[in-house]
N, C-alpha and C positions, 0 to 999 in steps of 0.2 A: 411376822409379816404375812404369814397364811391366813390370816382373816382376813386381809384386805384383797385375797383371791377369793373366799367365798362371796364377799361380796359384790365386787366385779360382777359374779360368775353370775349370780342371783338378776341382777341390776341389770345384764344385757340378756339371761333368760327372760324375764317379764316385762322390759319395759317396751316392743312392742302391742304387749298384751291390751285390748280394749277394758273397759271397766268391769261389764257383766263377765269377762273370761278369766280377769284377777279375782274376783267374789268366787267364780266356778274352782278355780286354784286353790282359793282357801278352804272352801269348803271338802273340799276332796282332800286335802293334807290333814283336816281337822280328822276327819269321819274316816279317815283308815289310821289308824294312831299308832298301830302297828310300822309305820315307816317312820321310825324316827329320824331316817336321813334327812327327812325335808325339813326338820324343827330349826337346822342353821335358818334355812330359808327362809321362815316365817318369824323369825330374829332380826333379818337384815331387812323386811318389809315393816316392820316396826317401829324400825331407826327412822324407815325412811319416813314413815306416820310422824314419827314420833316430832322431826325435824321440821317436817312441812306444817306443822300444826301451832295453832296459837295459846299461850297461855292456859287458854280456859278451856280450851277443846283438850289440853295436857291433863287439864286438874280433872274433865269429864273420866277422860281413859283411866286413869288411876283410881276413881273412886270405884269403878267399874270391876275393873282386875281387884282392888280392895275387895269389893261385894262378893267378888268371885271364889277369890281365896279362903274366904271366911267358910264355905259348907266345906262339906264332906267331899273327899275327890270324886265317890262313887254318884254324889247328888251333883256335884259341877257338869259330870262327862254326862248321866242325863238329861240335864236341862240343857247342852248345847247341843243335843241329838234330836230336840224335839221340834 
């Protein structure tokens, strides 16, 4: 039953968040990667992606994370730094 307090917890921290200040969010959880407290976080922003999306926008994200999965981790955390 504790996940469903992360995500509570998550779901009324951001959801007065405007657009450009959840992009500002992620970037900043990305690019210090050192805090792996906030990775529940960026799990229950996901679902919510995940939920509100259609089919094909489903099958785009997965081919993506596929692509992504595929290199090196040291060439992934790279290429999302650039």
């Amino acid at each position: 039953m504790a996940h469903w307090g992360i995500r509570n917890a998550v779901h009324l921290r951001v959801r007065p968040l405007q657009p450009r200040q959840l992009s500002q969010l992620i970037e900043d959880t990305r690019r210090n990667q050192l805090e792996e407290k906030n990775l529940p976080g960026l799990g229950v922003l996901l679902e919510l992606m995940w939920q509100g999306s259609t089919e094909s926008e489903r099958n785009h994200m997965v081919q993506v994370l596929h692509q992504e999965l595929q290199k090196e981790p040291a060439q992934a955390t790279q290429a999302t730094h650039q």
